[in-house]
C-alpha angles and dihedrals in degrees: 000000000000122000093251127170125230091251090058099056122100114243094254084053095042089050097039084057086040090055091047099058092045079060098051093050091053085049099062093042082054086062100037089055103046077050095052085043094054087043090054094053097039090069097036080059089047096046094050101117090193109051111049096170085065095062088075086059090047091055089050090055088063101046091052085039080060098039096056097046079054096054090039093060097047090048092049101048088050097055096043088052086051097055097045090056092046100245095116092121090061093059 
């Protein structure tokens, strides 16, 4: 794909990369909030008082809650490289 500027693309280009980077945003906040949820259950499991065979579980929540906004933000920060140098279509 060209090199081409923002001010060169046509308006179905320029929307169709405007749409791109709005996906990829949403994205981002998809994997920022399945990693608050499993945040969220992951100290409901380790406050539990009765079911202390459940903490183990809990702790495991966290370590996946940290592992996809990790991965969230990787992802995030490729594909937004990609975009700006123009190489999208080859994701």
């Amino acid at each position: 794909m060209e090199k081409e500027s923002e001010n060169e693309l046509i308006v179905r280009d320029y929307l169709a990369r405007q749409r791109t980077k709005l996906a990829n945003n949403r994205t981002l906040l998809s994997y920022i909030r399945t990693s608050l949820y499993f945040l969220v259950s992951g100290t409901a499991l380790v406050k539990v008082e009765d079911l202390q065979n459940i903490k183990g579980l809990g702790y495991i929540s966290f370590g996946i809650s940290v592992v996809f906004l990790i991965v969230g933000f990787i992802n995030f920060f490729t594909i937004r490289r990609k975009i700006k140098r123009g190489h999208y279509a080859k994701m």
